[in-house]
N, CA, C and O of each residue as an XYZ file, in Angstrom:
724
protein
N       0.853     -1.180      0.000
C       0.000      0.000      0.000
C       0.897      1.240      0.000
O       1.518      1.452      1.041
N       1.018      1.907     -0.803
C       1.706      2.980     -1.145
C       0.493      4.380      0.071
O      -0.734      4.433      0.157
N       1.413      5.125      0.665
C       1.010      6.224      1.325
C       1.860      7.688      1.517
O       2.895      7.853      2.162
N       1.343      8.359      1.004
C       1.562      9.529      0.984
C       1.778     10.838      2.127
O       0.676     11.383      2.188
N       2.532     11.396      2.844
C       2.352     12.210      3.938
C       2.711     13.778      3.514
O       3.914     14.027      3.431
N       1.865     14.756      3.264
C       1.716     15.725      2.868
C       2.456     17.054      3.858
O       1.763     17.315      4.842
N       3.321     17.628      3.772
C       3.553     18.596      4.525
C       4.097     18.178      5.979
O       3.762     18.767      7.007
N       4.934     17.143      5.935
C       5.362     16.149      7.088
C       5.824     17.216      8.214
O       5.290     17.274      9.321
N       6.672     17.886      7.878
C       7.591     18.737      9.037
C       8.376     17.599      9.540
O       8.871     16.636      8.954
N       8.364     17.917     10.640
C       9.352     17.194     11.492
C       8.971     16.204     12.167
O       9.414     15.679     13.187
N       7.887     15.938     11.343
C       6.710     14.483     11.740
C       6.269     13.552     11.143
O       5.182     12.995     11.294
N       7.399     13.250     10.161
C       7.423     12.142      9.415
C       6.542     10.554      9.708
O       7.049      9.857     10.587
N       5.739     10.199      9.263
C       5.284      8.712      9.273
C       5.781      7.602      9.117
O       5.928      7.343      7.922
N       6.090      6.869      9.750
C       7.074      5.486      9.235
C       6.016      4.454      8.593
O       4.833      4.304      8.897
N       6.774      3.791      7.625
C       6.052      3.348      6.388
C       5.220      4.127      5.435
O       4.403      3.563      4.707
N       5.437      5.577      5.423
C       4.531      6.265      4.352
C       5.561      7.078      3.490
O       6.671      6.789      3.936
N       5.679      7.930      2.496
C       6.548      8.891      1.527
C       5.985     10.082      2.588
O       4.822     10.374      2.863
N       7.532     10.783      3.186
C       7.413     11.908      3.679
C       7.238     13.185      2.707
O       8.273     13.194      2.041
N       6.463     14.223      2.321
C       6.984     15.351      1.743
C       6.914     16.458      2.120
O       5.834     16.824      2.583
N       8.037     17.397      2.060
C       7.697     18.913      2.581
C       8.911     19.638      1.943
O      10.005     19.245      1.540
N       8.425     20.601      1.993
C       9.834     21.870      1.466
C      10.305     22.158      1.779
O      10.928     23.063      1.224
N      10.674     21.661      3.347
C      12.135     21.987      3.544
C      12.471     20.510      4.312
O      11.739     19.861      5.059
N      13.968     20.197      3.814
C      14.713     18.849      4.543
C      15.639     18.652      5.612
O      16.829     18.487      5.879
N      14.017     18.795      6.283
C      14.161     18.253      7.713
C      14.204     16.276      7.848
O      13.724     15.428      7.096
N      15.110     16.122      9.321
C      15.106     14.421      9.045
C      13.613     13.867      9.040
O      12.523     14.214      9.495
N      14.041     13.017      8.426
C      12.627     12.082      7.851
C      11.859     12.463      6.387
O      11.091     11.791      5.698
N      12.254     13.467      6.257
C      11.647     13.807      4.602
C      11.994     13.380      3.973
O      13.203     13.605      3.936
N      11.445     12.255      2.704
C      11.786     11.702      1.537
C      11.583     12.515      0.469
O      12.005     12.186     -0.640
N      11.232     13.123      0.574
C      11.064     13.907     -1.058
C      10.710     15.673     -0.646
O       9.635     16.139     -0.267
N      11.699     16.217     -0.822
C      11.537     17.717     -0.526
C      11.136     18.218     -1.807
O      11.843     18.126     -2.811
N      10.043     18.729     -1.775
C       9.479     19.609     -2.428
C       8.185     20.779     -2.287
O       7.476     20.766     -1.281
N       8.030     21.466     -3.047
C       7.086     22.160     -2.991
C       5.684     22.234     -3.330
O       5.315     22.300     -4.503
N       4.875     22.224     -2.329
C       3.355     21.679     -2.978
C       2.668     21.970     -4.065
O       1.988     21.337     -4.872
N       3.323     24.181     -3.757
C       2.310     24.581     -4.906
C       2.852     24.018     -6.386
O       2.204     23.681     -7.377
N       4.300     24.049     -6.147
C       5.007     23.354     -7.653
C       4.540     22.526     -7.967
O       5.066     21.483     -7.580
N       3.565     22.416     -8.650
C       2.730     21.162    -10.075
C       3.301     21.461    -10.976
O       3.812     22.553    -11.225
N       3.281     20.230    -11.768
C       3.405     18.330    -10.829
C       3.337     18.271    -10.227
O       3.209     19.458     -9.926
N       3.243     17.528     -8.966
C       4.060     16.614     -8.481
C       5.005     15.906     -8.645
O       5.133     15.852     -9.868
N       5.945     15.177     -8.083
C       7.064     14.292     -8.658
C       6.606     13.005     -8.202
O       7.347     12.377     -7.446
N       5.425     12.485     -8.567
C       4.859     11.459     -8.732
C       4.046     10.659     -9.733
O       2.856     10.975     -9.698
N       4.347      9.708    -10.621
C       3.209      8.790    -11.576
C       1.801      8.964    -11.570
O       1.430      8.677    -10.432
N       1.005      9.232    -12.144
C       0.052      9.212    -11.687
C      -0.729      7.840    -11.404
O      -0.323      6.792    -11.906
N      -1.957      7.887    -10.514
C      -2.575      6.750     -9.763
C      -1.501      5.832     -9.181
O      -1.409      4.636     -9.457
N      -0.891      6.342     -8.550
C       0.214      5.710     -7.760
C       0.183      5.554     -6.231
O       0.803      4.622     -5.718
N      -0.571      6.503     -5.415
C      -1.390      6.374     -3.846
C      -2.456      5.949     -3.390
O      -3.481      6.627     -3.474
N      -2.435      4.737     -2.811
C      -3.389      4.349     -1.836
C      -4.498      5.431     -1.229
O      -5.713      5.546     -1.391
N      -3.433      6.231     -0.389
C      -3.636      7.324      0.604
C      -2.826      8.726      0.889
O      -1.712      9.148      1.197
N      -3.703      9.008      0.681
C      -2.250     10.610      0.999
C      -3.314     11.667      2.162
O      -4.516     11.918      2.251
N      -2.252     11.997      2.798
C      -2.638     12.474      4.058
C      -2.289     14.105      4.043
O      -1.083     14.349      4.096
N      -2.999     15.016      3.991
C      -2.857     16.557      4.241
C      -3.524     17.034      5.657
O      -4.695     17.277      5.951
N      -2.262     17.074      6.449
C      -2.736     17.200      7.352
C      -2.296     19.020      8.011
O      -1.129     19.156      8.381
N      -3.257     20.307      8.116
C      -2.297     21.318      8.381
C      -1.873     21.732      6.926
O      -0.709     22.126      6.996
N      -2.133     21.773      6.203
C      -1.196     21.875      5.391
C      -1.801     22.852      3.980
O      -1.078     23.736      3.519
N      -3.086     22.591      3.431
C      -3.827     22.640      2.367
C      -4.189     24.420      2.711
O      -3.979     25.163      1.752
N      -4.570     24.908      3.663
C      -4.777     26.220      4.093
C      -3.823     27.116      4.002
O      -4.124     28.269      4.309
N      -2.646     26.867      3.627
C      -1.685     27.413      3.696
C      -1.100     28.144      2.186
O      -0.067     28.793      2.024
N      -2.037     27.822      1.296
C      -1.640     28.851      0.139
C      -3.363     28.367     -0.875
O      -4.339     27.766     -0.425
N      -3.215     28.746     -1.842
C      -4.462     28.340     -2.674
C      -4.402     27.129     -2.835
O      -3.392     26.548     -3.232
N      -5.716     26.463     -2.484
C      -5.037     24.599     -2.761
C      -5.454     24.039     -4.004
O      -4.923     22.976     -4.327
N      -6.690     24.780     -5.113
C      -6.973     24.273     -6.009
C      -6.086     23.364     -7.307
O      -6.346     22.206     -7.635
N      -5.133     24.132     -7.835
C      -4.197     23.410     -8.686
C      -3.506     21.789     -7.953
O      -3.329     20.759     -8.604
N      -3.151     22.017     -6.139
C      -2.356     21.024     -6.067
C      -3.748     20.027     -5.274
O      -3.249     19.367     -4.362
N      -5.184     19.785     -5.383
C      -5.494     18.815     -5.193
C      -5.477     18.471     -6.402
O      -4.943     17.392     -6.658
N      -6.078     19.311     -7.560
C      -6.125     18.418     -8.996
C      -4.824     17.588     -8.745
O      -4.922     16.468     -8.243
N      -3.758     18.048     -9.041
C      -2.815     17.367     -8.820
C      -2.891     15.821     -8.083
O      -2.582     14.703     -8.494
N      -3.470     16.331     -6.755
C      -3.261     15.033     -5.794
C      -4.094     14.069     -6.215
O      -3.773     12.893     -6.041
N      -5.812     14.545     -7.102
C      -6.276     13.779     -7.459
C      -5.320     12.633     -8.555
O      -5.216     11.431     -8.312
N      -4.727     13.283     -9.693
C      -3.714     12.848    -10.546
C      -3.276     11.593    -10.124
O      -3.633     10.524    -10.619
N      -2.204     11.796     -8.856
C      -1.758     11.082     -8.817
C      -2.534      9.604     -7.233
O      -1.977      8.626     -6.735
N      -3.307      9.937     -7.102
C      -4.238      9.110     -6.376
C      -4.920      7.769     -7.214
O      -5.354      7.991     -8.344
N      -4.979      6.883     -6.857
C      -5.276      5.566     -7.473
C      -6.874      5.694     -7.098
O      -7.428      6.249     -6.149
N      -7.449      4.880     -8.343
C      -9.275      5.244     -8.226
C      -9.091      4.301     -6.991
O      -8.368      3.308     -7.080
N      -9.893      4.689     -5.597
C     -10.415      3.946     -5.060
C      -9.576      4.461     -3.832
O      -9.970      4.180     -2.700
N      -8.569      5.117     -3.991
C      -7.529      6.068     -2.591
C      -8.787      6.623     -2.185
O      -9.962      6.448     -2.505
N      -7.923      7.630     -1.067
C      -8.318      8.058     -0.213
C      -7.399      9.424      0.262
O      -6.377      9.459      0.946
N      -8.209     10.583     -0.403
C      -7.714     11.756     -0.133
C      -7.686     12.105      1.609
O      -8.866     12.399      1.799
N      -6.998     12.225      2.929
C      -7.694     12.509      3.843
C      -6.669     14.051      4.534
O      -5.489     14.198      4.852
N      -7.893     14.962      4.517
C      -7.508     16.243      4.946
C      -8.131     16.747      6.380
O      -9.212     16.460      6.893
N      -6.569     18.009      7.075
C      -7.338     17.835      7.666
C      -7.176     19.389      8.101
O      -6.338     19.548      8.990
N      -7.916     20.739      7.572
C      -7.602     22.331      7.345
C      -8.707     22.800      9.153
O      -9.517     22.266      9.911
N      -7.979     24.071      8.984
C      -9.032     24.805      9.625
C     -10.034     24.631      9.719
O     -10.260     23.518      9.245
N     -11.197     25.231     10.197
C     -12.746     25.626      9.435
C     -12.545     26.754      9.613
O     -11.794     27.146     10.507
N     -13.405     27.826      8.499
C     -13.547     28.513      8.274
C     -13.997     30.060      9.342
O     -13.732     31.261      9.285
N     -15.015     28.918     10.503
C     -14.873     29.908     11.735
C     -13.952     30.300     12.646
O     -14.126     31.271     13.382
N     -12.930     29.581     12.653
C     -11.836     29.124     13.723
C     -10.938     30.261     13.693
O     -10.437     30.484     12.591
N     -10.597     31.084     14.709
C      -9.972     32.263     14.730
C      -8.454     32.106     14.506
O      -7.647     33.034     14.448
N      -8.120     30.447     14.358
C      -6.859     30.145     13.634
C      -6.840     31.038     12.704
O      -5.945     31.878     12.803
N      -7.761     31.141     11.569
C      -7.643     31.874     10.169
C      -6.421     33.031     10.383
O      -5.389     33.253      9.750
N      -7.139     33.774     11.789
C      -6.793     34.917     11.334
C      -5.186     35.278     12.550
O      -4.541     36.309     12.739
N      -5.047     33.679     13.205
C      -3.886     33.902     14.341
C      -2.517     33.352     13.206
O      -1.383     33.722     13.508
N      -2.593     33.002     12.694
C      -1.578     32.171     11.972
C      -1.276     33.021     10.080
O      -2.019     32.764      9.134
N      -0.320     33.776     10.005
C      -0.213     34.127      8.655
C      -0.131     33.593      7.649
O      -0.569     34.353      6.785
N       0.219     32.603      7.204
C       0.139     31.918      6.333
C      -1.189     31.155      5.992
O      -1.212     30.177      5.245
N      -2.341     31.714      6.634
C      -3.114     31.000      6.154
C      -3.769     31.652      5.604
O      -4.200     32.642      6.194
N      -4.165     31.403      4.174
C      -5.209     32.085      3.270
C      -5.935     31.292      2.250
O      -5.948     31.824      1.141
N      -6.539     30.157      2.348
C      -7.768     29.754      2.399
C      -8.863     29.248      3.219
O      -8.611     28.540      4.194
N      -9.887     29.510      2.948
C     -10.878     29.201      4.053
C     -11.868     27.842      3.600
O     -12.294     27.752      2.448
N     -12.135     26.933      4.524
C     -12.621     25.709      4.055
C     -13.915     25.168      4.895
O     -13.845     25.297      6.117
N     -15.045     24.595      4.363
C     -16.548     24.686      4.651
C     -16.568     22.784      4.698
O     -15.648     22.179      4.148
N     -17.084     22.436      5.019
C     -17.936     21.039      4.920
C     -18.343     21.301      3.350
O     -18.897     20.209      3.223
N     -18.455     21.743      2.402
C     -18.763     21.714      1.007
C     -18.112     22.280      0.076
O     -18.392     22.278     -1.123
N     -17.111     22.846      0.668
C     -15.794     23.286     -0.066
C     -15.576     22.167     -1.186
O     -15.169     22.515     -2.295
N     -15.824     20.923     -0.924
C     -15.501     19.586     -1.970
C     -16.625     19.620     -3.150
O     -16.360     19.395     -4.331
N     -17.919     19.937     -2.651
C     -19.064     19.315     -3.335
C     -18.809     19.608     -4.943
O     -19.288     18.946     -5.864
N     -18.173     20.451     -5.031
C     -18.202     20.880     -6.283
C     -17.208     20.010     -7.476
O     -16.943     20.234     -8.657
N     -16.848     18.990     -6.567
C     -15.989     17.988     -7.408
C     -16.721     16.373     -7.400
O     -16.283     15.357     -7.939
N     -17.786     16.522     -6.716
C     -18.287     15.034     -6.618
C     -19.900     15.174     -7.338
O     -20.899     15.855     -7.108
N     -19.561     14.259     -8.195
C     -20.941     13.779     -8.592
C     -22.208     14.316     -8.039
O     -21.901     15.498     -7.884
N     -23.052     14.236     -7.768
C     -24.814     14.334     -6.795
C     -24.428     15.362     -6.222
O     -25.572     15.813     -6.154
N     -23.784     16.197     -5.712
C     -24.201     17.007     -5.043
C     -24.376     18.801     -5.648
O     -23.897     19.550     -6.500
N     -25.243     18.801     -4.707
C     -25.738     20.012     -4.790
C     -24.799     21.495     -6.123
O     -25.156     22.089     -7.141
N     -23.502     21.464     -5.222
C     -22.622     21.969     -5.843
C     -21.987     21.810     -7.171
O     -21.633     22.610     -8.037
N     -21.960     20.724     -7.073
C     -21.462     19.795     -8.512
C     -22.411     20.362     -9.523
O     -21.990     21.225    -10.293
N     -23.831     19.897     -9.600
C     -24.678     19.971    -10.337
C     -24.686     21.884    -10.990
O     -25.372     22.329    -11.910
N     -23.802     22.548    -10.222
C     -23.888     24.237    -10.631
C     -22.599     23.785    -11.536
O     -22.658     23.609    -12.753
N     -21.729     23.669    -10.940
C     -20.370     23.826    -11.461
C     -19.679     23.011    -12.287
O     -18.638     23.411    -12.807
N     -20.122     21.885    -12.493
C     -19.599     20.676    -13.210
C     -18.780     21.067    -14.313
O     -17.755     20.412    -14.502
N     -19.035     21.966    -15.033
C     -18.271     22.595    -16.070
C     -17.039     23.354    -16.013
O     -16.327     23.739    -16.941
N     -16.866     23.558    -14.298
C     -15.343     23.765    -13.884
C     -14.271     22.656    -13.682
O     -13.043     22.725    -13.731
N     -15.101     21.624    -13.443
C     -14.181     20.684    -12.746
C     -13.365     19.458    -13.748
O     -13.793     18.679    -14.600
N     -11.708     19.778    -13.066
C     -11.228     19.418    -13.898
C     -10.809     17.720    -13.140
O      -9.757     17.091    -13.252
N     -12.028     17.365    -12.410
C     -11.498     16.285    -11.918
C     -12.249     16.031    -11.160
O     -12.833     17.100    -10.981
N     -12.836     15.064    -10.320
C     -13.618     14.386     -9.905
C     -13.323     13.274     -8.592
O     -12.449     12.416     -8.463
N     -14.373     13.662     -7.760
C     -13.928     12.533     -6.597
C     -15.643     11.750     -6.762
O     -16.686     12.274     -7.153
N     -15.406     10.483     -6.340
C     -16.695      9.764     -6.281
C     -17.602      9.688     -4.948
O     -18.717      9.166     -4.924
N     -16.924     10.318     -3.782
C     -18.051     10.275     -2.974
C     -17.232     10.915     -1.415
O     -16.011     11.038     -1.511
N     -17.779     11.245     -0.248
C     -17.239     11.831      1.139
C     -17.123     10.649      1.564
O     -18.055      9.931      1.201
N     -16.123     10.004      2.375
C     -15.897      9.059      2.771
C     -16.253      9.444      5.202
O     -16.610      8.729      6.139
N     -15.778     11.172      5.010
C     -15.914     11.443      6.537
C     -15.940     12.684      5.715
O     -15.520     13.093      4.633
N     -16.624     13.084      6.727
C     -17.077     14.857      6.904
C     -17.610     15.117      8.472
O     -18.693     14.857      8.998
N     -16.241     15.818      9.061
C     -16.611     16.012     10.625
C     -15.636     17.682     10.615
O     -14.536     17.974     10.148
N     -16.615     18.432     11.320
C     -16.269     19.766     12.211
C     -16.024     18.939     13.184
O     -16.687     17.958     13.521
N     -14.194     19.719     14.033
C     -14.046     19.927     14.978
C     -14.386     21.014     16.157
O     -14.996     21.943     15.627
N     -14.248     21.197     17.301
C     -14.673     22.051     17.954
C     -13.345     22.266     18.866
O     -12.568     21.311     18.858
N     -12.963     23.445     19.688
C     -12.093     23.123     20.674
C     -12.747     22.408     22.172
O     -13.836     22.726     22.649
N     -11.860     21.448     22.723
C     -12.279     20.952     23.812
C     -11.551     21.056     25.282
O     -11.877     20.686     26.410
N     -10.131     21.900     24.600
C      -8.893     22.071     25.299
C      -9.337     23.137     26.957
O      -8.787     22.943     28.041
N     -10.349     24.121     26.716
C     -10.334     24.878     28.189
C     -11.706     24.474     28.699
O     -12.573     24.238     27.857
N     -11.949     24.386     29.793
C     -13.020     24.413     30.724
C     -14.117     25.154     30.478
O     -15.274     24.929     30.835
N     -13.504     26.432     29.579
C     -14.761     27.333     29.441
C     -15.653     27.041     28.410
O     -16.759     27.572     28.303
N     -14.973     25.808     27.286
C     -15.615     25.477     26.025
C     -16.200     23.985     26.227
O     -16.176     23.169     25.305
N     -16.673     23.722     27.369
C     -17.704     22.936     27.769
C     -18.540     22.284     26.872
O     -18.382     21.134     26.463
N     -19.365     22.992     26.601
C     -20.203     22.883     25.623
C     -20.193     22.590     24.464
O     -21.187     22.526     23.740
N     -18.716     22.314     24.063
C     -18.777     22.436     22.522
C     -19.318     21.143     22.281
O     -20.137     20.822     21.421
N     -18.426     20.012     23.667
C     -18.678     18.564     23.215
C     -20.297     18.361     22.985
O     -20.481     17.478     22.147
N     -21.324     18.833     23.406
C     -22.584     18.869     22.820
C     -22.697     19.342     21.362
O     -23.399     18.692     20.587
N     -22.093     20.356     20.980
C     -22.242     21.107     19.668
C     -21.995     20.348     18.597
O     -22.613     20.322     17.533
N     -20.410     19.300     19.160
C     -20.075     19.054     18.156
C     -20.928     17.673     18.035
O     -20.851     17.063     16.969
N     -21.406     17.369     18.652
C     -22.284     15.950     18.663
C     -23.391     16.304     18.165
O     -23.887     15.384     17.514
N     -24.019     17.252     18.181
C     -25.246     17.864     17.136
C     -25.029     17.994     16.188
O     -25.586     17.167     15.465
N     -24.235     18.911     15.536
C     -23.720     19.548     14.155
C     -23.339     18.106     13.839
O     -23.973     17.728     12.854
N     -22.314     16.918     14.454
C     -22.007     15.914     12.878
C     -22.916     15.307     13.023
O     -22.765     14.339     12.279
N     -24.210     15.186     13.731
C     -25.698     13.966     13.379
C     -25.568     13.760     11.831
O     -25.863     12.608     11.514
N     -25.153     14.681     10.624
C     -25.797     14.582      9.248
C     -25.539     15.550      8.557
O     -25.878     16.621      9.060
N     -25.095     15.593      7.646
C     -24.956     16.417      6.799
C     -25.695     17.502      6.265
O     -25.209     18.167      5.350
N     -26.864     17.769      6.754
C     -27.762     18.966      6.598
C     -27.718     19.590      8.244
O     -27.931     20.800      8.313
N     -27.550     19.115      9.108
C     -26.998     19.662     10.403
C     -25.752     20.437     10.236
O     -25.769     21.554     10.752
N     -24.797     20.118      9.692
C     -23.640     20.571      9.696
C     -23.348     21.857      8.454
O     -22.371     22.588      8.294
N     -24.477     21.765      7.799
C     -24.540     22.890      6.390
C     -25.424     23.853      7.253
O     -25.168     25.055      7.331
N     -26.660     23.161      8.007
C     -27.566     23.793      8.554
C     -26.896     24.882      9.276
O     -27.217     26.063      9.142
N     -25.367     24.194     10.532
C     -25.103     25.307     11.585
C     -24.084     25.865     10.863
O     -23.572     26.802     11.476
N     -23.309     25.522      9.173
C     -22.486     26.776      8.489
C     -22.953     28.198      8.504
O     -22.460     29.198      9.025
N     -24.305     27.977      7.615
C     -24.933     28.894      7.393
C     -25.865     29.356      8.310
O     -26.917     29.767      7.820
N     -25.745     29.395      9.531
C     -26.732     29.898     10.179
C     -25.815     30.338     11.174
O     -24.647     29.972     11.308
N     -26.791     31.596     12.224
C     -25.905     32.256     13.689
C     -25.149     31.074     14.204
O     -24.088     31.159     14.823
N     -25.730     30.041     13.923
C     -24.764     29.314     15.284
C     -22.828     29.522     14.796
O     -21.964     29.915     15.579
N     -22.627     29.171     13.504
C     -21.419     29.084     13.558
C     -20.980     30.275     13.797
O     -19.986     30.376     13.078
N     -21.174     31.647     14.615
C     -20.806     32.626     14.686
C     -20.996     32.829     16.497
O     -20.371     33.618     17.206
N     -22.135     31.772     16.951
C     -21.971     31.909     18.166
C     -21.044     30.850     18.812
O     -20.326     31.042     19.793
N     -21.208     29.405     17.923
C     -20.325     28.560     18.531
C     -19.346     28.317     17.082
O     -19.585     27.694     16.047
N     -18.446     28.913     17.421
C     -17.194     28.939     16.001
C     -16.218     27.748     16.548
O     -15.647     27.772     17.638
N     -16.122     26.503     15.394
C     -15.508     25.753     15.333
C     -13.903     25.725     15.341
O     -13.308     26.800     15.267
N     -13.274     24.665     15.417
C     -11.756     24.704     15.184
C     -10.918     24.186     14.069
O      -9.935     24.772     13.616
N     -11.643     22.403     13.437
C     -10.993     22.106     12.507
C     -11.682     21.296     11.529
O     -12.187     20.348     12.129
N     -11.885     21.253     10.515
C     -12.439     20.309      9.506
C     -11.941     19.017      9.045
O     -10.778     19.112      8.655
N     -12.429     17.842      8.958
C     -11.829     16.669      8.759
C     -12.326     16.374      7.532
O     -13.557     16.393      7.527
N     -11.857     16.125      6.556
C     -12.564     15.681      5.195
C     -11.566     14.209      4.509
O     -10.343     14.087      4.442
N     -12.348     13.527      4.202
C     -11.637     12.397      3.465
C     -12.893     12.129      1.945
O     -14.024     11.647      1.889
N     -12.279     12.521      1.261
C     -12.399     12.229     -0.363
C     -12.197     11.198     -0.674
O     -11.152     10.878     -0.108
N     -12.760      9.932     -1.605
C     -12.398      8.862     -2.316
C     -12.904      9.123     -3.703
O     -13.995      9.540     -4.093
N     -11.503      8.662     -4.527
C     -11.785      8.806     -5.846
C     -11.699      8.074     -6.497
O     -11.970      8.267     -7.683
């Protein structure tokens, strides 16, 4: 099983292809994300893992990419900000913002797709996970563990509290998305 580790740092995976742009130990392949290509075959990954990483410049060109080189039946698994998370705006390097439907517009049936299909230069076949995180780290954010157990019941829960006050009263921390293509 060939596996992919996206933006490793200094946290390389054993048994997977480390990559990042700068060579630190454990990196197998230093390079640069936004630089497409890749320096990979295409349909050549099982799995490739973006973890941290995708928020950090425009990601459109390098998922096409990742799609590229992803084997039908991988498993894209990301794992960015959300879009409420005051990360956005604590951390400089980050300048994209990412939704629970940020994807739709590359998969078949959905909603999004069905507008845009005529952009997409590539295609995933279905959400494999779609989960908002919440923070759980201080005492004072109690509550989230309820929030976040509401919001992932379903996928119209979780679009439901995008677009509505709640994600402004209870602002999330991180988005988990896994793509299969």
């Amino acid at each position: 099983m060939e596996k992919l580790n996206l933006g490793c740092g200094n946290k390389p995976k054993e048994g997977w292809v480390n990559l990042d742009r700068v060579a630190v130990h454990g990196v197998d392949v230093v390079h640069d994300l936004t630089d497409v290509p890749l320096p990979f075959p295409d349909n050549h990954f099982d799995v490739i893992y973006a973890q941290q990483v995708l928020d950090h410049f425009r990601s459109l060109p390098v998922i096409q990419d990742l799609n590229r080189i992803l084997k039908p039946g991988g498993e894209l698994i990301i794992e960015v900000v959300h879009f409420t998370s005051k990360r956005n705006y604590t951390h400089l390097e980050h300048c994209q913002l990412y939704s629970v439907e940020t994807f739709d517009a590359y998969i078949p049936g959905t909603k999004w797709y069905a507008l845009c299909d005529y952009y997409s230069p590539f295609t995933f076949t279905r959400y494999a996970k779609r989960h908002i995180a919440f923070e759980h780290s201080h005492r004072v954010y109690f509550y989230n563990r309820f929030v976040e157990k509401w919001v992932n019941k379903s996928a119209w829960r979780q679009s439901y509290y995008e677009s509505s006050f709640l994600s402004r009263l209870f602002p999330a921390e991180h988005l988990y998305i896994t793509l299969v293509k």
